[in-house]
C-alpha angles and dihedrals in degrees: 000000000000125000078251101071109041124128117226102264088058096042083060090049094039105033127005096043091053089055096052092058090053088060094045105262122139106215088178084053111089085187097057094026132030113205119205096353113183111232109233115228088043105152105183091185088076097047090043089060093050097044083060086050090059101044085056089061100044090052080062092053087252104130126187122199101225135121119207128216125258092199106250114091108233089219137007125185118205142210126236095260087041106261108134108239100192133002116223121209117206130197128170124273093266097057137074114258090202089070086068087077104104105039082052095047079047094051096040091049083052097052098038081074094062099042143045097252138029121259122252120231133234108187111190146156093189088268106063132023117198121194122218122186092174089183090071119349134051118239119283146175123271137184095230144340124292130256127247076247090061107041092051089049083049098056095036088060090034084057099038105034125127131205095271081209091064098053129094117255110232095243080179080078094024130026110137116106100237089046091049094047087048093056091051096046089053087039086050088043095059096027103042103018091038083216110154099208133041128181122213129204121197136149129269099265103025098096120268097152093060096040083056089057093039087056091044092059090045096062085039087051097046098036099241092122138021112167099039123172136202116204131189140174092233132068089218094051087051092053090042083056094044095042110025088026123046104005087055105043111017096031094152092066118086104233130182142185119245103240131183081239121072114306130208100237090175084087130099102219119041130170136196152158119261090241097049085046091052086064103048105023091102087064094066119058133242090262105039093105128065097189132000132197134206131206124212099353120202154161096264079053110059089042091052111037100028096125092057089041094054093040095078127078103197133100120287135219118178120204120197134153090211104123100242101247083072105050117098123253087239084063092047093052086043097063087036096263113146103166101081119243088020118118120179089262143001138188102175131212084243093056103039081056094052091048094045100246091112126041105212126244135261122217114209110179106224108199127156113204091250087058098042099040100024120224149258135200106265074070101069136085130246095258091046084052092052094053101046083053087054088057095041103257128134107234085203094056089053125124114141135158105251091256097054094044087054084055086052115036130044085231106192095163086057088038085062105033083061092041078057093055101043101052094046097058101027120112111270135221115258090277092055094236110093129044120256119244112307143181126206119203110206138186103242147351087272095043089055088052093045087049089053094039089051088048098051093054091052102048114026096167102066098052096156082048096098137044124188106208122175138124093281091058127108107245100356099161081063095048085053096053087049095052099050095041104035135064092234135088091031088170118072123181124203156195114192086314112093098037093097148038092006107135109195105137088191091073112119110165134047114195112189104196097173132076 
């Protein structure tokens, strides 16, 4: 016999009953499950009458999907002084759990009588569990059951929550306009819309970070979270939420980093990086989190990392600096937003300029005549020529683009011709002398050591003045902090590390030295 074709008796055995003790849930245990619990207030006669009702239609070839209760409630699950904080229907593997609808609004009408609060639903067929608060959401698809934990979280917020729409915003984290008007359109998105995700779009400088952690205080504040998580794809981007986050503007509430070691689930603000989370999602339940954000979304993300992604039933805010005419349709649907090209919410790199919030870049292309032209081999030195003879190649014979020549040939005489440049026409510190914060962005590992090399050759009297940073260096979360707090090195060089999520507002000059 397949799942398929259980009856219900054995979808419960087999099943149901299986996924209730992975949440916790005895169902052994009278105490912790009640199995087949008649509903007390069940009048039959009613439903008799409307069952008649029914038959009449479907003689007619009218059919109506509905399932009417039979008065006894197939599971309960209590609380520890014996309320029933939720009522699970169960149907066999062939048929829709969603039909169950009715007969569990019927029984939770019923039981809301005889206690302080109104149950919450579970609706299932083994397959599929479907969640219903009717109080406040409409029903939707989760990965598993709830925990005791979460049910009670649940009811504590169902009981306390506040209109996120009627509270104050902390202009102590947020005061800017377009920070402020951000926050209300996401607040009108969950309170007036109902809508369970939102996606937000601002430019790189205006302050996502800190409308993330405006919006954070506000769910803590109306009760509408209490274990929140911010998730992102990059280490750095994890330490920026925890420090410059949380620490800074929500200090009184305990935080911790999801780590591959043991964790402290007892806090109320957790981050993480999508990898680390990929490992431990499956310790924490489907209904552990209130409300999860996440930093920089994107496409790669949600390939890579669906299954995480989908696990978690709590509400959802992205945060990406793509301006919105980039980001893929898949990213919009996945934060709930159907018009394409709207986001929830946008405050575009255009717009942050003309308010004043952004000064506007200048492009200096930075070619030397090797890069732009190429070269052959009448334009190296001795000691280049030497070293193509050593490889095998015929200086002579040579004629390569500059970038290919850069794959091919250690070139220092290119190397410091661009070092030159650079340093010619990049910003200055106040006194004119040395350069102002910059980042190089550079091809490969070997490329960002010959840069440096090239650099400290050429200039043996700044030694602190360059830093190469990139996921092959010793301590680079240090050299990062250095780099961002201290005067020196005011040069970094990288390769796809610093890109993103490096917040060093000093920074004054971008060199891309790669095609």
């Amino acid at each position: 016999m397949t799942a398929a074709t259980y009856t219900e008796a054995e979808t419960r055995r087999h099943l149901i009953d299986k996924a209730l003790a992975q949440a916790g849930w005895e169902v052994t245990n009278p105490n912790h499950v009640g199995i087949e619990i008649p509903v007390d207030g069940f009048d039959a006669a009613a439903w008799q009458v409307l069952e008649q009702q029914l038959k009449i239609l479907r003689d007619q070839g009218i059919s109506y999907n509905v399932t009417l209760p039979s008065g006894i409630s197939d599971y309960v699950l209590y609380r520890t002084n014996g309320e029933i904080l939720a009522v699970v229907e169960a149907k066999r593997t062939s048929v829709d759990p969603r039909l169950a609808q009715t007969q569990a609004e019927f029984y939770t009408t019923e039981l809301a009588k005889r206690q302080s609060f109104r149950p919450f639903v579970f609706l299932t067929n083994g397959r599929q569990i479907y969640f219903w608060d009717s109080q406040h959401a409409a029903r939707r698809l989760v990965q598993g059951f709830f925990t005791l934990d979460d049910l009670e979280n649940l009811l504590y917020l169902q009981q306390n929550r506040q209109p996120l729409t009627t509270l104050p915003i902390n202009t102590a984290i947020t005061n800017r306009g377009y920070q402020l008007e951000t926050i209300k359109r996401i607040c009108e998105a969950f309170e007036v819309e109902k809508r369970r995700k939102a996606l937000i779009v601002m430019a790189t400088g205006t302050g996502k970070t800190r409308t993330a952690m405006s919006l954070v205080d506000l769910f803590l504040r109306a009760n509408q979270a209490r274990r929140i998580l911010f998730v992102a794809d990059r280490d750095e981007l994890v330490k920026q939420a925890l420090v410059e986050g949380f620490a800074e503007h929500i200090p009184n509430e305990p935080c911790t980093r999801i780590t591959t070691q043991n964790f402290d689930t007892t806090k109320r603000l957790y981050a993480a990086t999508l990898q680390t989370l990929s490992n431990n999602f499956r310790r924490f339940s489907p209904g552990f989190f209130d409300l999860i954000i996440f930093d920089e979304v994107h496409r790669s993300i949600f390939n890579k990392w669906n299954e995480v992604l989908q696990y978690f039933d709590a509400r959802m805010i992205g945060l990406t600096a793509t301006p919105a005419g980039f980001i893929d349709r898949n990213t919009f649907l996945q934060f709930e937003c159907y018009e394409e090209g709207k986001p929830t919410a946008l405050y575009t790199y255009e717009k942050a300029i003309q308010e004043g919030y952004l000064v506007d870049n200048e492009i200096y292309v930075a070619q030397t005549k090797f890069q732009r032209k190429g070269i052959k081999g009448v334009d190296l030195s001795e000691e280049e020529r030497n070293q193509l003879i050593e490889q095998g190649i015929d200086p002579d014979a040579l004629d390569y683009s500059g970038t290919d020549l850069e794959r091919t040939v250690s070139n220092k005489g290119t190397l410091r011709r661009q070092w030159q440049e650079i340093m010619d026409v990049c910003r200055k510190e106040e006194s004119g002398q040395l350069p102002g914060k910059t980042i190089v962005f550079a091809m490969t590992q070997e490329h960002a050591l010959r840069l440096a090399e090239a650099f400290n050759e050429m200039y043996p009297q700044f030694p602190a003045l360059i830093d190469v940073i990139t996921y092959k260096s010793n301590h680079k979360g240090m050299a990062i902090e250095k780099f961002k707090k201290q005067s020196m090195p005011r040069i970094a060089i990288s390769v796809d590390m610093l890109e993103t999520g490096v917040n060093v507002p000093e920074v004054v000059n971008l060199v891309f030295m790669r095609p």
